[in-house]
C-alpha positions in Angstrom: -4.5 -19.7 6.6 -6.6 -22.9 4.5 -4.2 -22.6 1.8 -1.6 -21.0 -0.2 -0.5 -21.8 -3.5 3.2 -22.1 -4.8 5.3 -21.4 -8.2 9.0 -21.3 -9.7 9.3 -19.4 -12.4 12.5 -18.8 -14.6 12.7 -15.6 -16.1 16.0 -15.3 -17.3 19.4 -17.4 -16.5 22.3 -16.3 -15.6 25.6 -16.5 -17.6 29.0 -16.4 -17.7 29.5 -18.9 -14.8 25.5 -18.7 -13.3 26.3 -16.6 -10.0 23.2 -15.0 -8.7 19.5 -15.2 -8.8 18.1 -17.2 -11.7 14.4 -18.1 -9.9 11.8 -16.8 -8.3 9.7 -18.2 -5.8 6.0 -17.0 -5.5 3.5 -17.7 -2.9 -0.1 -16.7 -2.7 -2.8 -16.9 0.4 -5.4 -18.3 -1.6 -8.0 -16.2 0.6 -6.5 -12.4 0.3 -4.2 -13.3 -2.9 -1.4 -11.5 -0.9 1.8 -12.3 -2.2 5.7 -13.3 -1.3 8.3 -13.5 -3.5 11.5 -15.1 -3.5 14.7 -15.1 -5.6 16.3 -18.2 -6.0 20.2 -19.1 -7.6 18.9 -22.8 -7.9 15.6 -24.3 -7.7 16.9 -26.7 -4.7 17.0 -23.2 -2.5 12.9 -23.4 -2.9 12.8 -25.5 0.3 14.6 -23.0 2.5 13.0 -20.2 0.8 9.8 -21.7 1.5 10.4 -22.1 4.7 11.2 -18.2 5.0 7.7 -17.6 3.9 5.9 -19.4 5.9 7.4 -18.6 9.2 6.6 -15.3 8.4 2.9 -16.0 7.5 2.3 -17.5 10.2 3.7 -15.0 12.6 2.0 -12.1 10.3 -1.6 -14.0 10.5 -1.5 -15.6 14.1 -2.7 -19.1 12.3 -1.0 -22.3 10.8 -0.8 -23.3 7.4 -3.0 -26.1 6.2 -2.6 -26.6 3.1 -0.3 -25.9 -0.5 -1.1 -26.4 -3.3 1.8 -26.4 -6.3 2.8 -28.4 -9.7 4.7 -31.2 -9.7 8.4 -29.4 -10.4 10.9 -31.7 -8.5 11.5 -28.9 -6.3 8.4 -29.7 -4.4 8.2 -33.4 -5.2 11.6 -33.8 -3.6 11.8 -35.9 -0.1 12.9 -33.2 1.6 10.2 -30.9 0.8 7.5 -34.3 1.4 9.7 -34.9 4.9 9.2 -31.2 6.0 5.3 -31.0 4.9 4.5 -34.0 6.9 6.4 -33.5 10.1 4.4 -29.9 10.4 1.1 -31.3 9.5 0.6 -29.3 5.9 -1.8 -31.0 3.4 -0.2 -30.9 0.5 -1.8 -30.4 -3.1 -0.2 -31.3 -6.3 -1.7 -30.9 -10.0 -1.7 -33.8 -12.3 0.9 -33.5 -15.3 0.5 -31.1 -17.6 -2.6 -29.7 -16.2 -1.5 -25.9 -14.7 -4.8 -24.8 -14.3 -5.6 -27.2 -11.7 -3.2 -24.4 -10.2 -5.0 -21.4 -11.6 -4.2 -18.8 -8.9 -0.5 -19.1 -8.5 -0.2 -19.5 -12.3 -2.2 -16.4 -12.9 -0.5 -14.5 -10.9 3.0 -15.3 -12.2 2.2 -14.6 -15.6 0.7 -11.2 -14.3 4.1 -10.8 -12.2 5.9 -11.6 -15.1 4.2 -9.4 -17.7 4.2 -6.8 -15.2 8.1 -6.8 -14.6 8.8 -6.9 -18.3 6.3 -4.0 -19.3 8.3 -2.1 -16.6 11.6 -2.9 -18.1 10.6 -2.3 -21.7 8.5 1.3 -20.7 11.8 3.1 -19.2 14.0 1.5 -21.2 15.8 -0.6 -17.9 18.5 -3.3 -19.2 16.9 -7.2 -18.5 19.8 -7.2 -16.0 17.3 -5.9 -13.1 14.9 -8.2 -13.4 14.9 -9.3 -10.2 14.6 -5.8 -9.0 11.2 -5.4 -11.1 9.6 -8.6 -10.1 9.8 -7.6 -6.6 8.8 -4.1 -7.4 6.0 -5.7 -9.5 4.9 -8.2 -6.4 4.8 -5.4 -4.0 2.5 -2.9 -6.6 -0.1 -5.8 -7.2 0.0 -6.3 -3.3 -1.7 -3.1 -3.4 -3.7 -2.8 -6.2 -7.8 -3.6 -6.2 -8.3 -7.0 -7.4 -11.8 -8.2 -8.5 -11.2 -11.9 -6.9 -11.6 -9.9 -3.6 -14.9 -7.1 -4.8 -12.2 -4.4 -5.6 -10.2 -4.4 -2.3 -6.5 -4.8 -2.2 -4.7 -8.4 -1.3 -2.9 -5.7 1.1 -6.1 -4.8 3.2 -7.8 -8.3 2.9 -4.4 -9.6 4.6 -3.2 -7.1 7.1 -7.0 -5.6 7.5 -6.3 -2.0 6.8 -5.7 0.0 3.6 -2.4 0.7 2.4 -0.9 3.9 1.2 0.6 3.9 -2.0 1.5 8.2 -2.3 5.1 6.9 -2.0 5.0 5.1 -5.2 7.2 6.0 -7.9 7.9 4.9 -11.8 10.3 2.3 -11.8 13.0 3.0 -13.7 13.1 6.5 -13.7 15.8 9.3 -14.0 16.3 10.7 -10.2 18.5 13.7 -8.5 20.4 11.9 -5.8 21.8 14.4 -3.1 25.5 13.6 -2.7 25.9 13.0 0.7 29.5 12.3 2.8 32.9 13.8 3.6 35.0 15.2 1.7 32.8 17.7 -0.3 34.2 20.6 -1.3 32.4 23.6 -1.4 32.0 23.9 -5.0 31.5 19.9 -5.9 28.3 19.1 -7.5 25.5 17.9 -4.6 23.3 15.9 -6.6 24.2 13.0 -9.0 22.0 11.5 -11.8 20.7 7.8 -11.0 18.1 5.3 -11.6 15.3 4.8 -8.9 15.1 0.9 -8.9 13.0 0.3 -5.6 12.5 1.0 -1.9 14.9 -0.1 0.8 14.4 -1.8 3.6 15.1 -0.5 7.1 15.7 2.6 6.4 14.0 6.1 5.3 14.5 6.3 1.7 14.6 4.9 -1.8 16.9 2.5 -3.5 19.1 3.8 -6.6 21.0 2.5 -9.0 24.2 5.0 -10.0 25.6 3.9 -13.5 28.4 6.4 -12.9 30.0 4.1 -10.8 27.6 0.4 -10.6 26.7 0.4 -7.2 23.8 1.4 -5.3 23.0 4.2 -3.5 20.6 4.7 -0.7 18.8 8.1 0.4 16.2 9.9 1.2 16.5 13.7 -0.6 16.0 12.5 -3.8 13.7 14.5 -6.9 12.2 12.4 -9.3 11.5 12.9 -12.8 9.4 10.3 -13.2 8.6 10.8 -17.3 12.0 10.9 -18.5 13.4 7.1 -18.2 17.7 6.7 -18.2 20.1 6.6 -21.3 21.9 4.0 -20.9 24.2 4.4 -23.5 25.5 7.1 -22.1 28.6 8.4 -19.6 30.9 5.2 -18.3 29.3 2.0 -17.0 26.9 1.7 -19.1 24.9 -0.9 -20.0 23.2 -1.4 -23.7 20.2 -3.6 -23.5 19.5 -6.1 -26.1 16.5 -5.2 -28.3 13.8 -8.3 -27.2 15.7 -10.0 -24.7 15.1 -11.1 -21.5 18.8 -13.0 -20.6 20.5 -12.3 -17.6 24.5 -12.2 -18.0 26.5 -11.5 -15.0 28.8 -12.7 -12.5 28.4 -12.4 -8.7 30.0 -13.9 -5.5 28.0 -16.8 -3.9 25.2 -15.0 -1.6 21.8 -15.6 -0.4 19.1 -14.4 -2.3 17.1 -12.1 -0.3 12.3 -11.4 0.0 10.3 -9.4 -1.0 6.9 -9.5 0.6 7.2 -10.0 4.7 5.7 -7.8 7.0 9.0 -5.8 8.5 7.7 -2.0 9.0 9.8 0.7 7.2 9.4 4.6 6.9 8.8 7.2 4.9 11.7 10.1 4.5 10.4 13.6 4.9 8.3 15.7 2.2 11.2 18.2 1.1 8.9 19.3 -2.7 6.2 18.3 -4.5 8.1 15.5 -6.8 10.9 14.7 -4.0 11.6 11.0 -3.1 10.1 11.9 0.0 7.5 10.5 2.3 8.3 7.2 1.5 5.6 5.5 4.6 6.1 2.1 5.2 4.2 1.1 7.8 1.9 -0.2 5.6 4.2 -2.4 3.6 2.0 -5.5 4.1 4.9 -7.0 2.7 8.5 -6.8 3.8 9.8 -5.5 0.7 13.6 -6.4 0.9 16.2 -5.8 -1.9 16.4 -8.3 -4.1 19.9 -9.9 -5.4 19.8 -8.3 -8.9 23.0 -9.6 -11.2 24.9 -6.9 -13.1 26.5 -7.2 -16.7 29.6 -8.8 -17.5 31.1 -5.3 -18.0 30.6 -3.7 -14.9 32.3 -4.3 -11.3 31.2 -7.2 -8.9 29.1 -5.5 -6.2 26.4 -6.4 -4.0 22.2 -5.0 -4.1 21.6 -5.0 -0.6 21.8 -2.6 3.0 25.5 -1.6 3.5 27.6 -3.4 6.6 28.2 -2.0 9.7 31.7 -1.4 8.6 30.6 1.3 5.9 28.4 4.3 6.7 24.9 4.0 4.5 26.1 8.0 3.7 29.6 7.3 2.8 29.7 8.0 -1.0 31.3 4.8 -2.0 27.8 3.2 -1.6 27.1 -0.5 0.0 28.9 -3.4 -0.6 27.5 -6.2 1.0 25.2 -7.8 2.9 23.6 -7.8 6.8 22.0 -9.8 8.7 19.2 -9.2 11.6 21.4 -10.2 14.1 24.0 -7.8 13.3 21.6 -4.4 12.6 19.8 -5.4 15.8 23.7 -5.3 17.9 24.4 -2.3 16.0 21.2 0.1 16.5 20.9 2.1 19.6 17.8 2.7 21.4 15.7 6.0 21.1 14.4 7.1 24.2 12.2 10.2 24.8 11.2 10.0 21.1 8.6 11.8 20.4 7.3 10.2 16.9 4.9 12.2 15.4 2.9 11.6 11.4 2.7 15.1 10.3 5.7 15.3 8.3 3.6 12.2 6.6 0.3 12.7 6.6 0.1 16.4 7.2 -2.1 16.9 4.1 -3.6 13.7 4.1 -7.3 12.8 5.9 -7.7 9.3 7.7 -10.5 6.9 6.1 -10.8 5.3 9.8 -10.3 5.9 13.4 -8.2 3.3 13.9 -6.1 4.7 11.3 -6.7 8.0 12.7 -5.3 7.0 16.4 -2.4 6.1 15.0 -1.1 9.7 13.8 -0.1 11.7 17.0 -1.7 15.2 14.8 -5.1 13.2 14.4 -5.5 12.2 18.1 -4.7 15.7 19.7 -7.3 16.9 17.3 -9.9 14.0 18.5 -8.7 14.5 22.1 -9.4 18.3 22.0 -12.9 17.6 20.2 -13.9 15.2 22.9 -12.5 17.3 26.0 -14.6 20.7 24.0 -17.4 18.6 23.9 -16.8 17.6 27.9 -16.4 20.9 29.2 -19.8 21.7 27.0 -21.4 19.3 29.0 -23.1 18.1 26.1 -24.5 14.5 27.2 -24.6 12.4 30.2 -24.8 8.7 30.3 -28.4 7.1 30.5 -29.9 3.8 29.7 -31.8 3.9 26.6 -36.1 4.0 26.9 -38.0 1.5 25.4 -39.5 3.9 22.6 -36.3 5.5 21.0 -33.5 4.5 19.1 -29.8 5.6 19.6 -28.4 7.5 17.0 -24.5 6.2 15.9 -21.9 9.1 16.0 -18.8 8.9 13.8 -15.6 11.1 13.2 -14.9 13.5 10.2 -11.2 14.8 9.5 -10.3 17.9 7.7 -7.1 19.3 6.8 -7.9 23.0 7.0 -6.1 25.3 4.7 -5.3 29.7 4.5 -5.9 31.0 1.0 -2.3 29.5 -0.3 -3.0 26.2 0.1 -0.1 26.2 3.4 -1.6 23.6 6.1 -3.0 25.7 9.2 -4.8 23.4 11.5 -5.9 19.6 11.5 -9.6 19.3 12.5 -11.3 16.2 14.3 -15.3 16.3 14.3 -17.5 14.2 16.2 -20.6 14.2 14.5 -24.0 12.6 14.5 -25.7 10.3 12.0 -28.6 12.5 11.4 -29.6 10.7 8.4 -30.8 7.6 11.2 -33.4 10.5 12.8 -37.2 10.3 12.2 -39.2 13.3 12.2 -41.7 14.0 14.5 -39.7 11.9 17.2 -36.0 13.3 17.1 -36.6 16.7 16.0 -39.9 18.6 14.3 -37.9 21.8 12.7 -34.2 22.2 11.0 -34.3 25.6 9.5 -32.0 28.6 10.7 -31.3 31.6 8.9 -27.2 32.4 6.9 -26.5 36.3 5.7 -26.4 36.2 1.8 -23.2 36.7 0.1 -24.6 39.9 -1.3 -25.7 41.2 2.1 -22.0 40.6 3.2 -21.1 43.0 0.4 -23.4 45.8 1.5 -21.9 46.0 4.6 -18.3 46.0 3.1 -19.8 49.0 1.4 -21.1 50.6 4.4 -17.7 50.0 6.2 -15.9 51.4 3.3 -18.1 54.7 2.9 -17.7 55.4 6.6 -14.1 54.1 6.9 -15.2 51.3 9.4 -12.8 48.6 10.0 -14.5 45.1 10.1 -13.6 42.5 12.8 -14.3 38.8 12.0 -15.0 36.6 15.0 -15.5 32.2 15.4 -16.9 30.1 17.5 -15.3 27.2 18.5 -17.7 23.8 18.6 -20.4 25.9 17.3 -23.2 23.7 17.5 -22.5 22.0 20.6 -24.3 25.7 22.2 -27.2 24.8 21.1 -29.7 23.4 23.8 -31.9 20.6 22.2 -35.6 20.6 23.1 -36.1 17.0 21.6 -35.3 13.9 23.8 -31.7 12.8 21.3 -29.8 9.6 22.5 -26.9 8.5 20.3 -23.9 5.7 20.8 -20.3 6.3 23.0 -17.9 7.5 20.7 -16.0 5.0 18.9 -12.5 5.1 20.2 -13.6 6.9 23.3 -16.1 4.6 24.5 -16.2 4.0 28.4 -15.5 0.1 29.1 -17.4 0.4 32.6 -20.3 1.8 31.0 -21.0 -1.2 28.6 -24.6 -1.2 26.8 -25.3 2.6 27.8 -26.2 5.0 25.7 -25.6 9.5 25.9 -28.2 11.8 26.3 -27.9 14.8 24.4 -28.3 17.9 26.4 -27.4 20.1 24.1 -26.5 19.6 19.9 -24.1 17.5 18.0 -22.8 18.1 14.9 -24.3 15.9 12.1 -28.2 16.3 14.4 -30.8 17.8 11.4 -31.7 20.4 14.2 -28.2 21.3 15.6 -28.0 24.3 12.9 -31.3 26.1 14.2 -30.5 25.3 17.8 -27.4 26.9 17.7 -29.1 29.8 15.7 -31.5 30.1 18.6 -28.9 30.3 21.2 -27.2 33.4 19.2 -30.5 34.6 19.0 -31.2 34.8 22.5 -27.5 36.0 23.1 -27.6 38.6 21.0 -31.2 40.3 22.4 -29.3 40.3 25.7 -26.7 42.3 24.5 -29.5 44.9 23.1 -29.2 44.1 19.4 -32.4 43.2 17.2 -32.8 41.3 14.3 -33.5 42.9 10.9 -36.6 42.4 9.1 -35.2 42.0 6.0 -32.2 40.0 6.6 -32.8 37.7 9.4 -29.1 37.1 10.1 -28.4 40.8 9.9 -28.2 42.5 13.8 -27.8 45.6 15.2 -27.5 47.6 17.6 -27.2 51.9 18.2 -27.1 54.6 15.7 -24.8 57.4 14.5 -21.5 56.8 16.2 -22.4 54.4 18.7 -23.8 51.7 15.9 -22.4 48.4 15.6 -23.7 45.6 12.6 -23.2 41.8 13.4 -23.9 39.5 10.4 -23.8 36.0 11.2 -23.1 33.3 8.9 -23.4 29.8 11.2 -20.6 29.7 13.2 -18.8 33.2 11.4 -19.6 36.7 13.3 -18.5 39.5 10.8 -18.8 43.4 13.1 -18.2 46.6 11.6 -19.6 49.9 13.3 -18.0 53.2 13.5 -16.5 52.8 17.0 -13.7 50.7 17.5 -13.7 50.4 21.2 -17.5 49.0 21.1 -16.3 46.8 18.6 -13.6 45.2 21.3 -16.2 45.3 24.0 -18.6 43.9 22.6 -15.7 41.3 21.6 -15.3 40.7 25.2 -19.2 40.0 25.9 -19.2 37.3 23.4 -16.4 35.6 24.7 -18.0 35.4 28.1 -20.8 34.0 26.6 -18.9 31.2 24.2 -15.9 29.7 23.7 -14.4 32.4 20.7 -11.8 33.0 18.2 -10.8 36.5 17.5 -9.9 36.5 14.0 -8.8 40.4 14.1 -9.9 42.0 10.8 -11.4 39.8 8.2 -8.8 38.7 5.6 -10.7 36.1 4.3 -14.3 34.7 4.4 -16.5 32.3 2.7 -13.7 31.9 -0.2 -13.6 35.8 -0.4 -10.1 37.3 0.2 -10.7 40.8 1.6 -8.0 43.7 2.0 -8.9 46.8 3.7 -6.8 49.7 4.0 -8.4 53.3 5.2 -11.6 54.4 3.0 -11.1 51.0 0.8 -11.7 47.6 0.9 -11.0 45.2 -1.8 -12.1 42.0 -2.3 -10.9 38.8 -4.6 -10.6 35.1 -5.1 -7.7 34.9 -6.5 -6.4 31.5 -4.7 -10.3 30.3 -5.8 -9.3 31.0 -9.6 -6.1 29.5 -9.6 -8.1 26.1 -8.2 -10.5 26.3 -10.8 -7.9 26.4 -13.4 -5.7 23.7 -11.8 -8.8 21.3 -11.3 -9.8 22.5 -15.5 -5.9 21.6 -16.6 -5.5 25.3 -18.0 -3.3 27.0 -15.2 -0.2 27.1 -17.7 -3.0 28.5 -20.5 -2.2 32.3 -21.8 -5.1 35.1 -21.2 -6.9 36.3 -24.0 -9.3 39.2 -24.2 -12.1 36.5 -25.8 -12.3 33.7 -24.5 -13.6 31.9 -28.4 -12.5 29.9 -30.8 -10.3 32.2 -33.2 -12.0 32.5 -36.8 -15.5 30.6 -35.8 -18.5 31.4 -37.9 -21.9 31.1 -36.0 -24.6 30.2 -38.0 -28.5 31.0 -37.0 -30.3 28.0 -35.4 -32.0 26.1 -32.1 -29.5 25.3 -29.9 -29.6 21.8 -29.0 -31.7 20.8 -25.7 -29.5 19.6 -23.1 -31.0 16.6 -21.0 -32.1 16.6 -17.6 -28.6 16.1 -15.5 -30.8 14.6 -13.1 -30.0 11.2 -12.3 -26.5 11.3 -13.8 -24.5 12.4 -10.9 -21.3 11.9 -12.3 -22.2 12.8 -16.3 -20.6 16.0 -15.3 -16.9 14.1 -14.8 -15.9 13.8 -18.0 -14.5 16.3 -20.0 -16.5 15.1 -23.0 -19.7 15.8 -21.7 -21.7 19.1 -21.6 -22.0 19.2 -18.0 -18.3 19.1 -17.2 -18.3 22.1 -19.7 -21.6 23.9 -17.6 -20.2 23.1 -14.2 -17.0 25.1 -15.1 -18.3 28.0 -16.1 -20.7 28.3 -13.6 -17.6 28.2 -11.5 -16.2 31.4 -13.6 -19.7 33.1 -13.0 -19.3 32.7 -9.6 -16.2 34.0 -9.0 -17.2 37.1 -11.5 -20.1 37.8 -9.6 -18.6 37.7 -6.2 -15.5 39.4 -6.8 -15.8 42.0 -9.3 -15.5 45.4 -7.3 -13.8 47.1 -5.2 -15.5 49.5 -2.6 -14.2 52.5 -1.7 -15.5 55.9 -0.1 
């Protein structure tokens, strides 16, 4: 750390005897603009507060701090703070009088925090009373928000060196259903309460709330938000009526330490329970510790405490927290898992990695990169070489996919090794790339043949399709990354056969089939070169292939199943059963009839359009519009405006949906039947 730059700012005092926070202390790292945040009673606690910080910085970033740079407040003109700053060797920096924008970063960024905190008040209506809760809710948004003093990337990222998530965030300030949780319910008690989600707590797996039923706080994890529809306060008992433009704090509180926001202590997400539920809250990527901060109360309500409950209360008991804890005592109090078996699905189970490294760290992603690499093993697909003189090695990469069935449930998580085929030169890594897909409308003719002759058809997949394919060019490409071999440093693989990703890989696995196939006594139709088959009258059996998708009808069941058998002798196979659903088709086939539909397909495109709550009409026009005779206006050449289509203001966002309709019309409009 070169330097970070330091600010108090006083954003409300406290009345009625000036208990609690009054302060805040904010630092910045001048290099990633990654924030801490500190509540203060009195600005002589900046010191110790300061201290806090930096002893986490330093343990977070492995280096010393140089250098600070703040005004000259007597808070860090003090001997004490001048004692401390020389005895461990940190330059620092004061402005001149009167001349803040010698201090431009800090000062910046505490008028952002500032106007941030307030908007947040103001837009759901929260009393000035929780200030202290928005600035820290404020410090820890902007921690992972894109900044331009850093090319668009988050302070987060540029301090911790990964993205964060933010699919846990939540509108501050918003009305919540809180699941009542403790003994002593009767069976017909209510088990939810109305409260106020003001922040996320630390140590534990779920949110922080505010109940104004009774003014204390409440921490859990089964939580729905309604994140539009902020709190009345001027309803029920305890309530608390804000005062139109005002940002003063009156309240009363026992003496105790203000707590941070902003250190690097890992918390985690509770588990996804609906689509608006407080759940999922991951914060292993906090960058920041973000812990509670001492937010006063009014004058009218009870004395309590914002912060984890004691070891003497249970965090479920429905009384709520009362006070604080430290370190010491969660640490004596927390028992050792053993055996645990921690896995991210419940987190990330619809959620794609951007990164290996992020990747690894989600038991679900690394069986599915440990089962691509041990396919690709058993395939014998390379062998370890040094790389000739004349060739270049081509670098691999991974590609994640959450793989869904037609309802959008989860069904499998799928790791992909593939090549950069971009980096290949033709004429040296490969000559030709083209094999041969079954149309969509060949696909229905053969529905219609199964459904004339009451046929059933069988849908077959191969697993780690195009690593069958045997190359015939000479193909080097990089170790994996995250699988690399540390004793063979500076070697390269050999391909022996295709990688996903290779410009050739599609029509060497095409050839392999081929050759397969005219084994097995099919041939190849003239017509439709990914059309085989094989017999006639009852012994006939059609095989259209579409890449790595085998789709078999015939007359004979029993040749249908051997020939099932053959092909798994041959590759490594998944036997779908009867097809159900293909290409984005959903088929249903009952005796003499098959039907076929994208229903799940439409519901998308109406989702993605913002019309899935729209009502049918027979007409899809404008009621009561006149046409009048005329040219229709040109529309320009989209090409070269990749994204005109994006808005919904432009004509091609307008073409692009309907061509979407037109598809799904043309695809899906019959049903066959004998």
């Amino acid at each position: 750390m070169e330097r970070v730059c330091g600010g108090v700012r006083l954003p409300g005092r406290g009345g009625g005897g000036g208990g609690g926070a009054s302060y805040f202390l904010l630092v910045v790292d001048d290099y990633s603009r990654f924030m801490w945040v500190e509540l203060l009673k009195t600005k002589d606690q900046a010191l110790e507060s300061f201290k806090k910080i930096k002893a986490r910085a330093e343990t977070e970033s492995g280096s010393k701090l140089k250098g600070l740079r703040t005004d000259r407040g007597g808070e860090f003109t003090s001997n004490l703070f001048t004692v401390f700053c020389n005895e461990n060797g940190i330059k620092h920096y004061t402005t001149t009088p009167y001349t803040p924008q010698q201090n431009g970063v800090v000062e910046r960024r505490n008028q952002t925090v500032v106007e941030m905190a307030r908007c947040m008040l103001k837009a759901m209506q929260v009393p000035p009373e929780f200030w202290g809760e928005a600035v820290c809710a404020a410090v820890y948004t902007l921690n992972r928000a894109p900044t331009k003093s850093l090319n668009n990337m988050t302070p987060f990222e540029a301090w911790h060196g990964r993205k964060p998530r933010v699919s846990h965030l939540r509108i501050f300030g918003c009305t919540t259903s809180v699941k009542i949780a403790g003994p002593n319910l009767s069976k017909l008690a209510d088990r939810s309460r109305k409260m106020v989600f003001i922040g996320y707590e630390i140590g534990t797996k779920g949110y922080r709330f505010y109940d104004p039923s009774t003014a204390k706080l409440v921490v859990s994890r089964d939580v729905i938000f309604a994140e539009n529809e902020p709190w009345n306060w001027d309803r029920a008992s305890g309530n608390i009526v804000q005062e139109p433009d005002s940002f003063i704090v009156e309240y009363k509180l026992s003496e105790q330490n203000p707590t941070t926001a902003g250190t690097d202590t890992e918390l985690q997400q509770p588990d996804n329970n609906a689509d608006q539920q407080g759940s999922a809250v991951d914060y292993s990527d906090q960058g920041g510790n973000y812990a509670p901060p001492n937010t006063p109360q009014s004058a009218s309500s009870q004395n309590h405490g914002w912060i984890t409950p004691s070891t003497q209360q249970s965090a479920d008991s429905e009384e709520g927290p009362v006070r604080y804890r430290t370190m010491t005592d969660l640490l004596d109090s927390t028992e050792e898992l053993h055996d645990f078996e921690y896995s991210g699905v419940f987190m990330l189970a619809a959620d794609e990695p951007r990164s290996v490294e992020e990747a690894l760290e989600e038991e679900c992603w690394k069986k599915a990169m440990e089962a691509e690499m041990q396919s690709i093993l058993q395939n014998q697909t390379w062998t370890l070489s040094e790389l000739p003189k004349d060739h270049k090695a081509i670098g691999p990469k991974w590609v994640f996919k959450v793989k869904k069935d037609p309802a959008g449930n989860i069904v499998k998580h799928k790791a992909r090794l593939v090549a950069k085929g971009y980096a290949q030169i033709q004429g040296i890594d490969y000559d030709e790339v083209f094999a041969p897909v079954a149309r969509l409308e060949t696909m229905r003719l053969l529905l219609v043949l199964a459904a004339q002759g009451e046929w059933e058809v069988h849908h077959m997949d191969v697993k780690s399709t195009f690593l069958n394919g045997d190359l015939q060019e000479e193909v080097y490409v990089q170790q994996p990354p995250g699988f690399s071999d540390p004793r063979a440093k500076g070697r390269v693989l050999k391909l022996k056969k295709a990688l996903y990703g290779l410009k050739q890989a599609p029509r060497a696995w095409n050839a392999r089939l081929d050759q397969e196939l005219y084994k097995l006594g099919f041939v190849r139709s003239m017509e439709e070169n990914a059309v085989y088959r094989r017999g006639s009258g009852l012994s006939l059996l059609i095989v259209g292939v579409y890449v790595d998708d085998l789709i078999i009808c015939g007359p004979n069941n029993r040749m249908i199943s051997t020939f099932k058998e053959q092909m798994k002798k041959s590759f490594n196979m998944s036997d779908l059963g009867l097809l159900s659903y293909y290409l984005g088709l959903e088929v249903k086939q009952k005796p003499g009839e098959i039907t076929i539909s994208q229903s799940a397909y439409a519901e998308k495109i109406l989702e993605t359009s913002g019309m899935k709550g729209c009502n049918s009409v027979d007409t899809p026009m404008e009621q009561n519009l006149k046409l009048l005779p005329g040219k229709p206006e040109s529309l320009p050449d989209s090409r070269g405006l990749p994204c005109a289509w994006r808005t919904r203001q432009s004509p091609y966002y307008t073409r692009r949906r309907l061509c979407r309709v037109l598809l799904t019309a043309k695809n899906t409009r019959q049903t066959f039947s004998r």
